[in-house]
Structures are given as C-alpha cells and as structure tokens.
N, C-alpha and C positions, 0 to 999 in steps of 0.2 A: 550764464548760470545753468541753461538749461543743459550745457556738454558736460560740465562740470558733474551735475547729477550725475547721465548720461553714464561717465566714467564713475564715479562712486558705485553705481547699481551693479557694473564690471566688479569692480572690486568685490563689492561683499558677494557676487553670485562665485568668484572663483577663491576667496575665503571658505565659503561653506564648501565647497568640493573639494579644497585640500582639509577639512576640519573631517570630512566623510569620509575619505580616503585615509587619514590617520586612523579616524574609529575602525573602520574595516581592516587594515593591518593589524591593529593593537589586539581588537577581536580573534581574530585570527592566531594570532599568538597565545592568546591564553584561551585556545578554543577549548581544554580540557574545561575549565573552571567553565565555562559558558553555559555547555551541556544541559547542569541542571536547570540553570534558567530558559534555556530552549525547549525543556521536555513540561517545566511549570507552565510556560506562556501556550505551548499547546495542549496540556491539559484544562486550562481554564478557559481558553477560546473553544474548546467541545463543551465542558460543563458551564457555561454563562447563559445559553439558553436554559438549560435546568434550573439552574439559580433562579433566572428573570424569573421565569413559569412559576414557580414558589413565592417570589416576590408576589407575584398578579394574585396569589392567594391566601394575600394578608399575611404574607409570614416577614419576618426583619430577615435582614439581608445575612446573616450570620445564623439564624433559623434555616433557613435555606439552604446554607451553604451547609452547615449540620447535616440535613437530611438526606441534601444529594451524596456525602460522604459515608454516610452512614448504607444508606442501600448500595454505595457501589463495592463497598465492604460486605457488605453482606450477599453480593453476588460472586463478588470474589470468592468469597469463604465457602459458596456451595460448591464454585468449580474446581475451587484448590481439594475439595473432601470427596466429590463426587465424581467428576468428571478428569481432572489431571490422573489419580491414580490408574483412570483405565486407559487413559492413553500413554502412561509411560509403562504399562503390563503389557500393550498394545507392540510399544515399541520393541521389549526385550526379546518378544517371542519374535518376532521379525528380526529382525538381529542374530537370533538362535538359528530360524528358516533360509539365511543367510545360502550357506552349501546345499541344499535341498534347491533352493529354484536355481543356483549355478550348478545343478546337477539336471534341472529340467530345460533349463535353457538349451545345454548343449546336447542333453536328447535332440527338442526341437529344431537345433541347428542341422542336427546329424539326416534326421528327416526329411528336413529340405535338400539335403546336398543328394540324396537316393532318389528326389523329386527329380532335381533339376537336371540328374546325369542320365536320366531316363528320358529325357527330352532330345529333340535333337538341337541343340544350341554346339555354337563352334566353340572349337577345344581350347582358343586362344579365351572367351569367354568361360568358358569355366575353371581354366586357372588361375586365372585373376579374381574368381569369387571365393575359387578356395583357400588362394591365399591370402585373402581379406579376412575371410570366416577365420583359418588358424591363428592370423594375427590375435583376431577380439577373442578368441578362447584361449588365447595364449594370457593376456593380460585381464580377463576377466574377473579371477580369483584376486587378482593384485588389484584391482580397481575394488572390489568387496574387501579389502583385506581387512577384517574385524580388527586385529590389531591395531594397524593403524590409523584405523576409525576412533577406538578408544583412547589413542597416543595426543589425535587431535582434540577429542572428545577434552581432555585432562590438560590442554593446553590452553584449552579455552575458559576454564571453569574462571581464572582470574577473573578475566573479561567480563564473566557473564555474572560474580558478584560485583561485577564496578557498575555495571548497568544497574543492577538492583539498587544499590545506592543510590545512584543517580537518579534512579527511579523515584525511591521512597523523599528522597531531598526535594526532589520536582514536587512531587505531589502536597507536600509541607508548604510549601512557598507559592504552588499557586493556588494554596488558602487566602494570601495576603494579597495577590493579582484580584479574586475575586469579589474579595470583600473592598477593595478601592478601587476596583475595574470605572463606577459612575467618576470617581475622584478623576482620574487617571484620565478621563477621555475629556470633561470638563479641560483640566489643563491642559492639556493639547490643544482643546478647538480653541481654549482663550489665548493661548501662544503664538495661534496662528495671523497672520495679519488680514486685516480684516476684509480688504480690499480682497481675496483670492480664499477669504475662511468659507466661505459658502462653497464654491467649485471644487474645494478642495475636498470638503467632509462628503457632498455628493459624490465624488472620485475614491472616495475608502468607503464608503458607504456602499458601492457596486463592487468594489471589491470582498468586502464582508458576506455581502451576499453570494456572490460566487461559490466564494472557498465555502462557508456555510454550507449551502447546501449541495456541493460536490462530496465535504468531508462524511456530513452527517449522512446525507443517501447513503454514501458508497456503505457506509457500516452497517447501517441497516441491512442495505441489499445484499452484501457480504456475511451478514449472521444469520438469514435467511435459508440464501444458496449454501451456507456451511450443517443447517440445521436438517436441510430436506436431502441434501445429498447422505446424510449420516444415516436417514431414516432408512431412506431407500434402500440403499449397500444393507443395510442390517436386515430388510425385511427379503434382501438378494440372495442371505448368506456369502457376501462377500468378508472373508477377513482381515481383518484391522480397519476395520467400518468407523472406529472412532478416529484414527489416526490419518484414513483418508476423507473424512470430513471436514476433520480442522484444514486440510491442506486444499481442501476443495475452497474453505470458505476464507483462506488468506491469500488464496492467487486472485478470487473472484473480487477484488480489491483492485487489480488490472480489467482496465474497461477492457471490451470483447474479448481479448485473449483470455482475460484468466479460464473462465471456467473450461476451455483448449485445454490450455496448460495442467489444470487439478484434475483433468481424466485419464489423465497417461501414467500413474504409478494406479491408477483404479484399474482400469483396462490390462495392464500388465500384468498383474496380481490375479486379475482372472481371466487371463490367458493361461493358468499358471494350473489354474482348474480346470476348467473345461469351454467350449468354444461357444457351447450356447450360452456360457455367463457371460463368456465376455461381448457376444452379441448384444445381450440384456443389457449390462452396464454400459454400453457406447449407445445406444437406445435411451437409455436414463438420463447418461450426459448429454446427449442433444437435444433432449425437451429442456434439458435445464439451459443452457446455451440457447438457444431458440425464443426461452420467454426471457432470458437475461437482456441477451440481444436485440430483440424486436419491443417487448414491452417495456421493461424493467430501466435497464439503462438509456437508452433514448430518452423518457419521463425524466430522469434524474438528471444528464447528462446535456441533454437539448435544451430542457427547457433551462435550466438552473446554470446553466452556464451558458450558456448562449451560441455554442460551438456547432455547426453543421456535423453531424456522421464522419464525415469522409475529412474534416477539422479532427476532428478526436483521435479517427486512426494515423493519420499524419501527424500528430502531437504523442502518440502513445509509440513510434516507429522513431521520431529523430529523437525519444527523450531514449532510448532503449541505445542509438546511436551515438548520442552524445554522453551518454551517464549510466549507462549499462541498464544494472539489475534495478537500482533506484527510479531512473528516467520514463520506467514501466509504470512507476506508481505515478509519480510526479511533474512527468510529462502534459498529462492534460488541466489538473491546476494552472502550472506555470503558463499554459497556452489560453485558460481562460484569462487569468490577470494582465497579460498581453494583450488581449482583447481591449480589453476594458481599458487600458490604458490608450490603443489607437482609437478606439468608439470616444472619447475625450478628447483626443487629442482634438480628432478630427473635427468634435463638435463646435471646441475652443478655435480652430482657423477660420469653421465656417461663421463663426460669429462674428468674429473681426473683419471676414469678406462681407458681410451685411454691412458694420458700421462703416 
C-alpha cells in the first residue's frame, strides 16, 4: 500500500509539471494578450500597500482604492502640464544643439591631437590614435544623424501607443486585482494543502517582502536622486537640467551603477561648456553616488533583501550578462527571491535532519 501511494505521489508531482509546462508554453504564445495583465498585476502589487494604509483608516476597500486612483491622477496630471512640457522643450533644443557639440567635439579632438604630437610619444603610437580619431569624426555626424533619429523616432510611435493601451488596460483591471486582492489570497491559502499551507504562505510571505521593499525603496530612492540631481544642475547652470534629471533618476534604479551611468550625458554637456563645470558637476555626481552607495542603498538593499554588498554587485553584473539592459534592473530581485528560496530550502532539510 504504502509503494502504491509512493507511486501515485510520482504521478501527480510529474502531472503538475507537464500541467506547468503547458501553462508556460501557452503563456508564452499569446504573450501579447498577457502584457496587460502583467503590467495590472504589477501595478496593484505597488499600490496594495496604499490601499491597505486607507483600509487601516476606516475607509472600504473601494474608498481606498478611489483615493489612491484619484491622487495618482492628479499627479499625473501635474507632470503631464508642468513638468513633461519642459522636458520635451528640453529635448528639441538638444536636438537642435545636435551640430554645435559635433562641432565642439571635433574642436576638442583637434586640441588633443596638437597636445599629443607635441609630446614625445612614438610615431607608430600616434598613428594609430590618429587613425582612431578620423575613424570616430568620420562617423560621428552619421551616428547623430537627426534624420535618422526622427526615421526611428516615427517607427516607433506604433509601439509606443500599444504601450499606452496596454497601459491604460493594466491600470483598469488592476482595479479588479485590488479590490479582491483579500479574496484572491484567501483561496489560494485554502487551496493549498494543509499539510505544507503553513511553510508555504511563510515562503511567499519572504518573498513579498523582499520584492516589497526592494521595489518600493528603489522608487523612492530613485525620485529623490532624480529630484536633487535636477536641483543641482539648475542651480549649476547646467543645460537641459530637466532632461538630465529624469535620466539621473531612472538609471539610479540600477543599484550602485546607476547614478555612474546618469553622470555621463551630465558631465559631457558640461564639458561642452566649460572645464570648471564639468569639475562642479562630477563633484555633484559623487556626493550623490557616495550617499547613494554608502547610505541610501545598503539600508534598502541589505537590509530588505538580505543580500551582502559584494551579493548585489555580483547579481547586478551576471543579470547585465545574462539579459543585457534589463538584468541591470532585475538582476538583484531575482537574486534576492533565490535567496529566499535556498534560506527555505535549506531550513526544510535542516528540519528533517533533526527528526
């Protein structure tokens, strides 16, 4: 009787794993149709806190979910009026300036090359810089090429109302996630069997928390680093202070590298001006990297995920290796949820070695 089980328990464990491997092909296949429900389910997993919080203060669960829609509308609606217009004004003159720093660039090129032939370096060495240099001023203009910036620009606009759709669909439907989000977790834990329901909800219950407060830090710490960076550069006279703001504060999204990465079109642009600005602004960016790094993220990133330093950047380097531009973001999530899942695992053999 007892192989009998034995073998059934075989069964239904490799039933569910071809039943999962179906869903995941099929998923997979109509991964368009999915979308919206992938961008609802993680709009409602960031605003469920908000909800809850509204809940805790006497409001119904649809009071709540009202209010939180309502104010994120009405921040919307400041940045769509106040804020977007000066960064797509931001944009065009940049775009305009386009020939003017491909005009200073290759000044600055020019300078260096009067530098460097005034030195005494070997002649086999300075022809191989100069033919480096006339390569990149050779394709410089072609790499800026406004036209086909625009060409792309227009090839993408499909793309970017299918998003919006997708957007506004998402945000409709994770009305419906939110408001039966208690429904929704109830059956689960009752579905679950009861023998393994405990270890199980403890086991998504650490995962909840992870991502939690990985997501929610990171945005914070990200509209922060994007708010002071914007301050700065403006009270710098750096140009296009809005537009390198926002890009400050969506690399700073990427644990420790980001805020690297958001200083290099800052820094460039005022190299572009003058040498004491761009001193200033690399001074700027490393206070801001410095308390990112040392304060900011450690608190977020240590405590809330439970990852070591030297965990993080080894999670933010093979996610960059394995999944490029994405693996930068998503890299140290998926490294915490792996955690959690060996911290479990591990817990579950040590327990079985006691009995």
């Amino acid at each position: 009787m007892e192989e009998r089980l034995d073998w059934f328990k075989i069964l239904k464990i490799v039933a569910l794993f071809l039943v999962a491997l179906f869903l995941i092909g099929f998923l997979y296949r109509v991964r368009a149709a999915v979308t919206p429900f992938v961008i609802a389910i993680t709009i409602a997993y960031v605003l469920n806190p908000v909800v809850d919080f509204g809940e805790r203060r006497r409001m119904s669960r649809i009071q709540a979910i009202a209010v939180t829609y309502v104010a994120l509308l009405i921040i919307v609606t400041i940045i769509s009026l106040f804020i977007v217009p000066g960064i797509v004004a931001e944009i065009n003159r940049l775009v305009e300036n386009v020939p003017q720093y491909v005009e200073q660039t290759q000044k600055t090129i020019s300078q260096l090359e009067r530098f460097y032939e005034a030195t005494a370096m070997p002649t086999m060495v300075r022809d191989a810089i100069n033919q480096a240099l006339d390569k990149y001023l050779e394709n410089l203009e072609e790499r800026l090429d406004i036209d086909a910036s625009l060409t792309a620009l227009m090839a993408g606009l499909g793309g970017f109302f299918g998003g919006v759709f997708n957007l506004v669909l998402g945000s409709v439907l994770a009305v419906y996630l939110l408001k039966d989000s208690h429904r929704f977790y109830d059956q689960f834990r009752n579905s679950l069997p009861v023998a393994y329901r405990r270890p199980l909800m403890e086991f998504l219950a650490d995962v909840n928390r992870v991502l939690s407060g990985f997501i929610h830090g990171r945005l914070i710490v990200s509209f922060v680093v994007g708010v002071v960076a914007t301050v700065v550069l403006a009270l710098l006279g750096v140009r296009f202070y809005l537009v390198l703001g926002l890009f400050a504060g969506l690399t700073n999204l990427i644990p420790y590298f980001g805020p690297f990465i958001g200083s290099i079109p800052a820094i460039i642009l005022a190299a572009m001006e003058s040498w004491g600005l761009t001193l200033r602004v690399m001074i700027t960016y490393l206070l801001i990297q410095q308390v990112d790094g040392f304060v900011l993220t450690p608190r977020i990133l240590s405590n809330r995920t439970g990852l070591h330093p030297l965990g993080v950047v080894f999670a933010i380097l093979a996610g960059a290796a394995l999944f490029g531009f994405w693996g930068l973001f998503l890299g140290v999530p998926v490294a915490a949820i792996i955690k959690v899942c060996l911290d479990h695992l591990f817990r579950w053999i040590a327990a079985g070695d006691s009995a």
